[in-house]
KOLMAR-303189 format. One record per residue (C-alpha): residue number from 1; residue in three letters; x, y negated, z. Coordinates in nm, 2 decimals, always signed. Layout:
KOLMAR-303189
{NUM; "ALA"; {X; Y; Z}}
...
END
This chain:
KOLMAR-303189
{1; "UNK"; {+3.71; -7.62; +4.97}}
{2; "UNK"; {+3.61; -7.32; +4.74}}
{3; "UNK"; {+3.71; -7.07; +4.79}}
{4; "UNK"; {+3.88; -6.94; +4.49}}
{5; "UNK"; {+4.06; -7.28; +4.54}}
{6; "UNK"; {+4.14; -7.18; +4.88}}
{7; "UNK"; {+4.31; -6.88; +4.84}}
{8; "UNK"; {+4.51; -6.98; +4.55}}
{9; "UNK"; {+4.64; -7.24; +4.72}}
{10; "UNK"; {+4.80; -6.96; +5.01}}
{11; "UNK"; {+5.01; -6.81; +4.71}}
{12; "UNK"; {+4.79; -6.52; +4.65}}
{13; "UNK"; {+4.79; -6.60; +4.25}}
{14; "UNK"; {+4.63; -6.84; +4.01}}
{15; "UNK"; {+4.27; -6.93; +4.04}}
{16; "UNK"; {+4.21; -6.67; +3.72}}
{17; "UNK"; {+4.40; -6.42; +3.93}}
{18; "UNK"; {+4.16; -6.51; +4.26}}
{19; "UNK"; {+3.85; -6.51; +4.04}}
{20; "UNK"; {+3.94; -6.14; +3.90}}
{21; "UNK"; {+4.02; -6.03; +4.26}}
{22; "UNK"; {+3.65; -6.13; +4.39}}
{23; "UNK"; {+3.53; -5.97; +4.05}}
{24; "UNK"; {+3.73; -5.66; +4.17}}
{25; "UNK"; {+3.59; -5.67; +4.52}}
{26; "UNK"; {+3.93; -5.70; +4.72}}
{27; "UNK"; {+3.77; -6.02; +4.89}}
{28; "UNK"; {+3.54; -5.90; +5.18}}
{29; "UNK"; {+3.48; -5.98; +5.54}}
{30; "UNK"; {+3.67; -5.82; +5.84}}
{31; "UNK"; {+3.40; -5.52; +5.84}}
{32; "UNK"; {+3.42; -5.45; +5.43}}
{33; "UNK"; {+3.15; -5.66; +5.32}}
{34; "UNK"; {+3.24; -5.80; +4.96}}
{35; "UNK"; {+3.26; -6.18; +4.98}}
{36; "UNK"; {+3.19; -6.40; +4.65}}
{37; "UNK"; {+3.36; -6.68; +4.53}}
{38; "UNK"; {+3.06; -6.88; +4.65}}
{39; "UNK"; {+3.02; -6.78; +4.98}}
{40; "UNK"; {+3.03; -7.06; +5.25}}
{41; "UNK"; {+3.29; -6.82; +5.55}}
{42; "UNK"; {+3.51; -6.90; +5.81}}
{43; "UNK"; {+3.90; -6.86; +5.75}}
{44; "UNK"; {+3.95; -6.57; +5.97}}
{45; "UNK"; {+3.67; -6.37; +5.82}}
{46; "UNK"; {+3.81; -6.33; +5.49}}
{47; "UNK"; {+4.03; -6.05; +5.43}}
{48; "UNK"; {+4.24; -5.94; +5.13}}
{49; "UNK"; {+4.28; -5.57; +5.01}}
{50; "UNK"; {+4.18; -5.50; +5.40}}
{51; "UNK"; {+4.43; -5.77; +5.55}}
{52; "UNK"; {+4.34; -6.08; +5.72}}
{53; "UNK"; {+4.37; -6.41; +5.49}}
{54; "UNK"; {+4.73; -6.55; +5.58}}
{55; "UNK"; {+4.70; -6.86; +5.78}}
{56; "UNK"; {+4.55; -7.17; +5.67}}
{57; "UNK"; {+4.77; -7.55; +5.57}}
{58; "UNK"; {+4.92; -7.66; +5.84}}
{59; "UNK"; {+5.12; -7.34; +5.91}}
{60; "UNK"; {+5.46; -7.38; +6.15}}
{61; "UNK"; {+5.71; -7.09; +6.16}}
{62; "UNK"; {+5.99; -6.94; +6.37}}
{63; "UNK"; {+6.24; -6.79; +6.23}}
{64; "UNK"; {+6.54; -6.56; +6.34}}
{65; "UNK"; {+6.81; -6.70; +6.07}}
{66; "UNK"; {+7.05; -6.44; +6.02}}
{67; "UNK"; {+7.44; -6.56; +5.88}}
{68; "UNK"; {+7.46; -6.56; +5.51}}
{69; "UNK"; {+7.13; -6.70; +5.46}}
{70; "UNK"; {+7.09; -7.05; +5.32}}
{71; "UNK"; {+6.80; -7.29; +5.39}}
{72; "UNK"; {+6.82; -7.43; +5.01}}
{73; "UNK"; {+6.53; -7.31; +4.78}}
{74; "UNK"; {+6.80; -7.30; +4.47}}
{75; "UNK"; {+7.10; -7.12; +4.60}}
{76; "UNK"; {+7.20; -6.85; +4.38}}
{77; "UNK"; {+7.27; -6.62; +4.70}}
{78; "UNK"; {+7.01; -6.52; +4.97}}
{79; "UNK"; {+6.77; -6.80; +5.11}}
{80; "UNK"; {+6.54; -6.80; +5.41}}
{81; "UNK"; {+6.24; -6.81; +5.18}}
{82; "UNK"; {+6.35; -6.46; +5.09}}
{83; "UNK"; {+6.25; -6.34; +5.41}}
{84; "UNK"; {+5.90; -6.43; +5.41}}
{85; "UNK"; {+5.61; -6.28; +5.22}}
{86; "UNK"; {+5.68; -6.40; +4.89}}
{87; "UNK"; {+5.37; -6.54; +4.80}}
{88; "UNK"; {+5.47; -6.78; +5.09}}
{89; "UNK"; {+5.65; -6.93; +4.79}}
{90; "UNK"; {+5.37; -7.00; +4.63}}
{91; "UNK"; {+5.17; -7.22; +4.92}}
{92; "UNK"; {+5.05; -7.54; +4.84}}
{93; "UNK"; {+5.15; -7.73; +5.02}}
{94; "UNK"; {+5.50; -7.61; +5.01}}
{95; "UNK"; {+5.67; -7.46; +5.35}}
{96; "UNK"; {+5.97; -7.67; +5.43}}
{97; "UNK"; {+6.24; -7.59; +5.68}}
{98; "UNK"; {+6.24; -7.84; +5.99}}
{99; "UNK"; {+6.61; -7.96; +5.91}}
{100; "UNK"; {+6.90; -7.69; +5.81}}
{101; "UNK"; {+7.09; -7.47; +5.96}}
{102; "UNK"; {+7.47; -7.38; +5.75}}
{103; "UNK"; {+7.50; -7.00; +5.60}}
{104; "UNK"; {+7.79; -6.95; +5.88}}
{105; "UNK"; {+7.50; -7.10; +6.20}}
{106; "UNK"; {+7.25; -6.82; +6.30}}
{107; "UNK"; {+6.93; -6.88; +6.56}}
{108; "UNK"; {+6.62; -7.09; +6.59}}
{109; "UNK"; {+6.48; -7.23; +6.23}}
{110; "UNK"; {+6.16; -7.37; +6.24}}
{111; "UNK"; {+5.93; -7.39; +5.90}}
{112; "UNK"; {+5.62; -7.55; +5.83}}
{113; "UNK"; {+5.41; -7.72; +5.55}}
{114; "UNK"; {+5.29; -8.00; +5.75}}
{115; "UNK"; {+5.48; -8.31; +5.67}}
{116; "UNK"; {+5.36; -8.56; +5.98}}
{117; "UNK"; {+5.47; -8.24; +6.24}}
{118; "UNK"; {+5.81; -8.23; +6.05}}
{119; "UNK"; {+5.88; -8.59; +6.07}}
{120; "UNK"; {+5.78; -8.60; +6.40}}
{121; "UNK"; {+5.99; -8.33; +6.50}}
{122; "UNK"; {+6.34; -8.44; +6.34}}
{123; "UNK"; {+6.26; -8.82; +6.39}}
{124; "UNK"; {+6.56; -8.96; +6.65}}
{125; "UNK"; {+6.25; -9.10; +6.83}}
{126; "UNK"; {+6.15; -8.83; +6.96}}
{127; "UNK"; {+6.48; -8.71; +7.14}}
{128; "UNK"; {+6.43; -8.33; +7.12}}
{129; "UNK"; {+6.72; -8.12; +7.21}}
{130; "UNK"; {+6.88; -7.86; +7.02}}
{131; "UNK"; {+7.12; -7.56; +7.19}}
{132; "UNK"; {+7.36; -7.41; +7.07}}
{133; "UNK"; {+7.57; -7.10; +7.20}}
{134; "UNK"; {+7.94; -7.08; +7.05}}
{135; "UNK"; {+8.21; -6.86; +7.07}}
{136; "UNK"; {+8.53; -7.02; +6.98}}
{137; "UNK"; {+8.93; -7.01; +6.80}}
{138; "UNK"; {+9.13; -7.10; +7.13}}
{139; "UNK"; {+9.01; -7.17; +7.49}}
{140; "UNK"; {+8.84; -7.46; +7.64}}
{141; "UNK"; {+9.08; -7.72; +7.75}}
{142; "UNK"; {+8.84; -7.85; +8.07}}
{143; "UNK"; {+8.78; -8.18; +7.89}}
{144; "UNK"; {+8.56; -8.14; +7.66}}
{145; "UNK"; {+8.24; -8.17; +7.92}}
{146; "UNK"; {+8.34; -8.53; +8.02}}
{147; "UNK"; {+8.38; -8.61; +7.67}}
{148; "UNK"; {+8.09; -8.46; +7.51}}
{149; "UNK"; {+7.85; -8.64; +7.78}}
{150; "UNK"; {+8.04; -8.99; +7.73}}
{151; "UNK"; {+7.88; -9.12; +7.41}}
{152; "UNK"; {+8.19; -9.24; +7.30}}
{153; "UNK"; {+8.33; -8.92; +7.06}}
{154; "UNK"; {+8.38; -9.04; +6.74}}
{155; "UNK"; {+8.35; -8.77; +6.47}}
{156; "UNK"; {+8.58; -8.81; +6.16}}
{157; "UNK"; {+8.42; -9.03; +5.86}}
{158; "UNK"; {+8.14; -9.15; +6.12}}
{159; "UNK"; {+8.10; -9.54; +6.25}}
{160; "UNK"; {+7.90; -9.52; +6.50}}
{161; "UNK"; {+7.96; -9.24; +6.84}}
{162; "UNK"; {+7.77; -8.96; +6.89}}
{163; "UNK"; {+7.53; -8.98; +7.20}}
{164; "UNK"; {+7.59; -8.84; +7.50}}
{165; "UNK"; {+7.53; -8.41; +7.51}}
{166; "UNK"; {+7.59; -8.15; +7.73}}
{167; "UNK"; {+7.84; -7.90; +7.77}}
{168; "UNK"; {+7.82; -7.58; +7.95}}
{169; "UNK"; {+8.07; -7.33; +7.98}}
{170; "UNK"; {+8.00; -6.97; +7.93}}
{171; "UNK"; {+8.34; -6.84; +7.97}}
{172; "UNK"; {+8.70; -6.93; +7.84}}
{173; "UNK"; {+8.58; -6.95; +7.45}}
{174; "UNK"; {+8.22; -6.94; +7.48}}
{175; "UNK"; {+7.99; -7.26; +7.52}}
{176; "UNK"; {+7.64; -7.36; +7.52}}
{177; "UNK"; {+7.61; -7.73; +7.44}}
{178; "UNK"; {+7.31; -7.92; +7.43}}
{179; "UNK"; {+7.27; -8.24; +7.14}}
{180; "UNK"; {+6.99; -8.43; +7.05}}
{181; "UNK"; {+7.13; -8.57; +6.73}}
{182; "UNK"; {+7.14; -8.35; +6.40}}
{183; "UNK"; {+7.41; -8.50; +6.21}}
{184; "UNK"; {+7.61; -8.28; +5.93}}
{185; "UNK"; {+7.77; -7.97; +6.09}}
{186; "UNK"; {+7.75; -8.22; +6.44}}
{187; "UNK"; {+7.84; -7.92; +6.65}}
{188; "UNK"; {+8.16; -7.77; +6.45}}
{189; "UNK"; {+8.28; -8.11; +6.42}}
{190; "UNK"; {+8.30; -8.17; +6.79}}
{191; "UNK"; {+8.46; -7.88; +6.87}}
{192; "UNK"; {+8.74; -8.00; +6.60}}
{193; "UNK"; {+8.76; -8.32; +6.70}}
{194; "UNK"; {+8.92; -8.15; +7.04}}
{195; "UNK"; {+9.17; -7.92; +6.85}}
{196; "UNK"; {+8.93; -7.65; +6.84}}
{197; "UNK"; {+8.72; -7.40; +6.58}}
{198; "UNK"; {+8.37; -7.25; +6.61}}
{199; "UNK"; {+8.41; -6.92; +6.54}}
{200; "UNK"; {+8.04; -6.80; +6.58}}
{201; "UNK"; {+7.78; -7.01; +6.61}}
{202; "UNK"; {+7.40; -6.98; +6.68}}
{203; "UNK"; {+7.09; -7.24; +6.80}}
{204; "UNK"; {+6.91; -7.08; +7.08}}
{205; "UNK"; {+6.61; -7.34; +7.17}}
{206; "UNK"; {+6.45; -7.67; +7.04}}
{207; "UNK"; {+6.31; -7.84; +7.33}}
{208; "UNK"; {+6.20; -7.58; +7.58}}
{209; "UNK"; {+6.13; -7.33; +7.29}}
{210; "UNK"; {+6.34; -7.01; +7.31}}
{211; "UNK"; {+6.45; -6.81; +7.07}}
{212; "UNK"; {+6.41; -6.51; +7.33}}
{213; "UNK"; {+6.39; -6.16; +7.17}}
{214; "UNK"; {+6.25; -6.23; +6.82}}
{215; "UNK"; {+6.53; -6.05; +6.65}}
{216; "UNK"; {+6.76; -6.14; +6.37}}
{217; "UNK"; {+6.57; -6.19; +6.01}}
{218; "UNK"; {+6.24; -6.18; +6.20}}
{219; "UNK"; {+5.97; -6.44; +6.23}}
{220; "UNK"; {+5.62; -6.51; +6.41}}
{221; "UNK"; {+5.37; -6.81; +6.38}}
{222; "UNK"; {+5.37; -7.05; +6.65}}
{223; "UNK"; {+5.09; -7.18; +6.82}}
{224; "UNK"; {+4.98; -7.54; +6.95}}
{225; "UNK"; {+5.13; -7.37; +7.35}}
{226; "UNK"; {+5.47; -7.33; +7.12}}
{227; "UNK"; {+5.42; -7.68; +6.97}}
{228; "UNK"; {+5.40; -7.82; +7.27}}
{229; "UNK"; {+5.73; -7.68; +7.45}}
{230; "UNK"; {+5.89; -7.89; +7.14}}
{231; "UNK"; {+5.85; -8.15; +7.29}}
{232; "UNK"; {+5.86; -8.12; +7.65}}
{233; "UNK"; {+6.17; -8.26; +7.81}}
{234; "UNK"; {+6.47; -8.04; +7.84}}
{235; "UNK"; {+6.63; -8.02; +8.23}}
{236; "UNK"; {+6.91; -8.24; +8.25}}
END
């Protein structure tokens, strides 16, 4: 791929406006060298304005989704695309999120532009686990750990039961429960269904992939170690 092509397509501007930054020199090699438009170089040794090239297609992100922050590209109020460089925008091929998390759910959001990971990461097939951490309206009864891991809780306007996921309790209104399903608000919905309301609620690992320390609004770029830990089986 040319180059000009290249770094268009990372959201750095048109091809005009990558053409006028190599007629401007901005385009050089780690050690200041002016690159041309021409020039056959490896990915990592082209910098912009003195900064490494942004990573190539094929990008996935982590991302620290803070409350009030939708994963819709049209919302008139704040959206996770917001808190990326905002030529990220521009990338071709778009960055999608890896399924949604609701403006009230904060934690783990994972982004990327490569379709066949993001399939294979929300396809029921491949039985990843989610986590959640919630704190919660009234106390825990003491049932809702045999009922959760049943596979026979039936959520309201749904035909078929949820499977089987696990409940662990954190104290008398706080819960960490494990699904492996994604459907629509799964986890405030099954806290109603026993009487109860999610008060807070945030996703703290996919797979065996923390969250950790990355901190609220934050991201990093993960790595084919981090890809991995998606799928590795959670502990039952």
């Amino acid at each position: 791929m040319r180059l000009v092509k290249l770094i268009a397509n990372l959201g750095y501007g048109s091809r005009k406006d990558v053409a006028w930054m190599f007629r401007e020199g901005r385009i050089t090699s780690p050690e200041g060298e002016v690159l041309y438009a021409d020039d056959k170089v490896e990915h990592a040794q082209i910098h912009i304005d003195g900064e490494p090239l942004d990573p190539p297609a094929g990008i996935i992100l982590m991302m620290h989704k803070p409350l009030g922050v939708t994963c819709s590209r049209k919302d008139p109020g704040r959206v996770v695309y917001d808190l990326l460089p905002p030529r990220y925008r521009q990338r071709s091929p778009a960055l999608s999120t890896v399924g949604r998390l609701d403006r009230d759910t904060s934690g783990m959001l994972l982004i990327t532009d490569d379709g066949a990971l993001l399939h294979r990461i929300i396809s029921p097939r491949a039985n990843i686990t989610k986590v959640y951490e919630a704190t919660l309206a009234q106390d825990l009864s003491g049932d809702e750990e045999a009922l959760f891991a049943s596979g026979t809780l039936m959520l309201e306007s749904e035909t078929t039961p949820l499977l089987p996921a696990k409940l662990d309790v954190l104290g008398p209104r706080h819960a960490r429960l494990s699904i492996t399903e994604g459907r629509y608000h799964q986890v405030r919905r099954m806290f109603a269904a026993t009487g109860n309301h999610v008060e807070t609620l945030q996703r703290t690992a996919i797979g065996q992939l923390q969250l950790q320390d990355l901190p609220s609004g934050e991201w990093r770029q993960l790595y084919a170690n981090d890809i991995a830990r998606l799928f590795e089986p959670t502990a039952a």
